[in-house]
N, C-alpha and C positions, 0 to 999 in steps of 0.2 A: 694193890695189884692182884689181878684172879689168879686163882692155882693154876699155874703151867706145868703142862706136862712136854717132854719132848720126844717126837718118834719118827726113825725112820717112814719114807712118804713114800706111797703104794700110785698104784696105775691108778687105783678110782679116787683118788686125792687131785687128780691133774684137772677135773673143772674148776674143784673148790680153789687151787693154790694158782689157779692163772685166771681168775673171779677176783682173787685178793690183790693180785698184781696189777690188771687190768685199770680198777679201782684205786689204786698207791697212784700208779703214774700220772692217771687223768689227774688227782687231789694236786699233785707237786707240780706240775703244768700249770695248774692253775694257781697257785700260791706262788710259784716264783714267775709268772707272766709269759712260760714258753709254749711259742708257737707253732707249735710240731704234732703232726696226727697219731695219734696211739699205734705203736704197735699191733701188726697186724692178728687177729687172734687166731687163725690156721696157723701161721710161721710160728709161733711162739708154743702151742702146741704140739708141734714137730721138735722142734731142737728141746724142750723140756723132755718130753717123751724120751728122745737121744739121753738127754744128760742124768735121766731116770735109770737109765738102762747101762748108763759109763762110769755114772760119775759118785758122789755123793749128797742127797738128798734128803735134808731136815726138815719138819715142821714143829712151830710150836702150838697146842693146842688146850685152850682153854673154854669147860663148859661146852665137850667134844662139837666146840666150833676150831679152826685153823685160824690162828691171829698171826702170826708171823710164818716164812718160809726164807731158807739160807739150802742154798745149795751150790756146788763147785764139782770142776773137774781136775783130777790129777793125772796127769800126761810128763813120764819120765821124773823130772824133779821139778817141776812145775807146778802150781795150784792154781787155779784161775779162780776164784769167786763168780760166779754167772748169774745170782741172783739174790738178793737180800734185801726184804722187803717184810715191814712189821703194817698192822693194822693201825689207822691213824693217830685216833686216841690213845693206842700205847706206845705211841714214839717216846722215847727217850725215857718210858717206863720202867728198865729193866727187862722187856722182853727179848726183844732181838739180841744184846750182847751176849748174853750166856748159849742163844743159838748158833752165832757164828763162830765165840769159841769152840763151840762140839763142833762143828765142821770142819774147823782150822786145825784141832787134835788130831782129827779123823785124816787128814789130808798129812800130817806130820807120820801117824800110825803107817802112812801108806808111803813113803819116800819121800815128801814133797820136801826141798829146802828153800824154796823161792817161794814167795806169795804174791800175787797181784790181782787186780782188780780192775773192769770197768766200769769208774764209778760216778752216779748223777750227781748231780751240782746241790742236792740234796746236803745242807749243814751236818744235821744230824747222823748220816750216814756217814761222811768223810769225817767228822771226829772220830767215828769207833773204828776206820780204818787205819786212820795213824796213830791210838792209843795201843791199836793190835800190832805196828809197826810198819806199815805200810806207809810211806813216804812219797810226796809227788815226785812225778816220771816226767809227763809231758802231758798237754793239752789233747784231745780228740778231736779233731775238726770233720766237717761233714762239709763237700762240695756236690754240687750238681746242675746239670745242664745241657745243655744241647755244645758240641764241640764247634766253634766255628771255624776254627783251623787246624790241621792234624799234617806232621810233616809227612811228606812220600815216605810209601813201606822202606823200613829201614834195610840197608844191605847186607847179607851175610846173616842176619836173622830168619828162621821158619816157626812153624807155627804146626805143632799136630795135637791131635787128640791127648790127654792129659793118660799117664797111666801109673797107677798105685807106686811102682817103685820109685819112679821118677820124682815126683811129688815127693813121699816121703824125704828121699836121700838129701834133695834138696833142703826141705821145713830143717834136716838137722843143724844146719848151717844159720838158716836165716832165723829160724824162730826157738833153736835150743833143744827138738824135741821131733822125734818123727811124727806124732799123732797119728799114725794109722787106722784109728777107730772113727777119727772125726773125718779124715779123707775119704775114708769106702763109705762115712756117710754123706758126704758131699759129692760123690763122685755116681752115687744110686739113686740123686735128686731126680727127673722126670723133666723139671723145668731151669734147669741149669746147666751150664755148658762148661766144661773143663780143658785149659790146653795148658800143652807147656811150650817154651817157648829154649828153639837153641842156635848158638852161634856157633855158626861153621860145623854144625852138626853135634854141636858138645850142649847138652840140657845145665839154659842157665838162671830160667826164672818160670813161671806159673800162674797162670791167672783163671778165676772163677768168673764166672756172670750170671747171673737169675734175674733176666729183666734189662734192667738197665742198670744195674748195682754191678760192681766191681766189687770183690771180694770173697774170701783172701786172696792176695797175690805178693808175690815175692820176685827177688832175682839177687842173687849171688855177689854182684860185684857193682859197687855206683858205678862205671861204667854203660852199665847196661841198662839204666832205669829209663832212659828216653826209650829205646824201642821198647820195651816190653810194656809202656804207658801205651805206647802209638798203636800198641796191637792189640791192647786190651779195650782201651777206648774206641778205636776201631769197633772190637767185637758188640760192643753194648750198644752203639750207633748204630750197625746194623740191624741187630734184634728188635730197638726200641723205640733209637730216635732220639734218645738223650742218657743220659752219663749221671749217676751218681756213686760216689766213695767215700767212705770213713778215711781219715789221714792222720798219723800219728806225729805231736807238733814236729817230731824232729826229725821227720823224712823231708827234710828240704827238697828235694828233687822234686818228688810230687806235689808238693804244696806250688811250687813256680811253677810246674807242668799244667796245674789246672788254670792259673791265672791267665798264662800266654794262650792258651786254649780255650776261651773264652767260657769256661765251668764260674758259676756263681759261690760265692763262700757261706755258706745254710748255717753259718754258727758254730759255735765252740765250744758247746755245754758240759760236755763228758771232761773226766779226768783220766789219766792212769795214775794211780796208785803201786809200788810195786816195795819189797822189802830190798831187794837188789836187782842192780839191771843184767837182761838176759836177752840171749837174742841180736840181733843186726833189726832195730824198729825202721831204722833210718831207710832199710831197703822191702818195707812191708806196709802190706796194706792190710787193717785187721777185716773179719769177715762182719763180725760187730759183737753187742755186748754179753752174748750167750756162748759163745763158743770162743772168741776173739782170735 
């Protein structure tokens, strides 16, 4: 194994460490036969940047080249791992674990008592998730499509502009955690649309769009999850023309909502991983693997 060293990861490190990622995912696409186009490298750029500026950020670096990167966000007592990716030839070297441990320390250092992850179908990766304690949650499903049928706007539901408190007060319910840092950044996108969504005038759920993506979105009570799909799906139809969302396996609602709505099922690939469950999943939709 080459000398590793390990160092916090600076702004001019963000070519070299999304060059290394870029690289991991096409390699594992192609080793496990999946059919899905690389993440886009603008978006990934962005929310790294974000997660540079929020979160915690390791590289490891050998032969002052960068062979591994592990980085995560801590939001109240929450850790998300958002990215952990070693260079080919050192998989299962010894490089990456002693990186994700210093992250997982770091995120302990910081309040976190929850861990979880969204993690590729990658072997290698998900052993050192549940050696680290991390245990499977539920499946990630990915739908998308053009909606063939969308019930009439629901009654007693409205629809307005998305606004920071709202948002917040909500995510405390649904996702365990206000994230405030990740909303003003989702909320300062340029090509994304924010609303929330309320009955009878009382705010009971939230939904993102960029494109034709749904996510994140939430709502308060499984009563509520047919409108707030019909208006979110709506939303992205308008903009696009067609519908796609990450699904967590155990939000039944949405997973039936896309079928009867004629959304195609893109695969299954993702895992969660988590040490304990947190959150209402069952009533969310994640926004995906970088910020969740």
């Amino acid at each position: 194994m080459p000398n590793v060293i390990h160092r916090a990861a600076t702004t001019a490190d963000l070519p070299a460490v999304i060059d290394l990622f870029m690289t991991a995912v096409a390699q594992m696409y192609e080793r496990l036969h999946i059919e899905l186009p690389l993440p886009p490298r603008a978006g990934v750029a962005l929310m790294w940047a974000h997660i540079l500026d929020t979160g915690i950020f390791y590289v490891a670096e050998a032969d002052h080249e960068i062979v591994a990167i592990c980085h995560a966000i801590v939001r109240d007592r929450l850790w998300f791992l958002s990215g952990f990716w070693t260079r080919a030839d050192l998989v299962g070297g010894g490089v990456g674990g002693p990186l994700l441990r210093r992250v997982w320390q770091a995120g302990e250092r910081a309040g976190a008592n929850t861990f979880f992850v969204w993690s590729s179908p990658d072997q290698t990766a998900m052993a050192s998730y549940l050696k680290s304690g991390m245990v499977p949650g539920c499946h990630l499903f990915t739908f998308a499509g053009a909606a063939t049928t969308l019930p009439a706007p629901p009654r007693d539901y409205t629809v307005e502009p998305a606004t920071l408190a709202v948002v917040c007060d909500l995510d405390v319910v649904i996702r365990a955690t206000r994230r405030e840092v990740d909303h003003r950044f989702w909320l300062a996108q340029p090509h994304s649309t924010a609303r929330q969504v309320l009955y009878r005038g009382r705010p009971i759920g939230y939904f993102y769009t960029t494109g034709d993506a749904i996510g994140p979105a939430g709502w308060s009570a499984p009563e509520h999850a047919a409108a707030l799909l019909t208006l979110a799906y709506q939303g992205a139809m308008d903009t696009a023309g067609t519908i796609s969302m990450r699904v967590p396996g155990s939000n039944h609602d949405a997973i039936r909502f896309a079928f009867a709505h004629g959304l195609r099922f893109n695969g299954g690939y993702a895992h969660l991983f988590t040490s304990a469950p947190f959150g209402r999943l069952a009533q969310y939709l994640p926004s995906g693997p970088s910020l969740f």
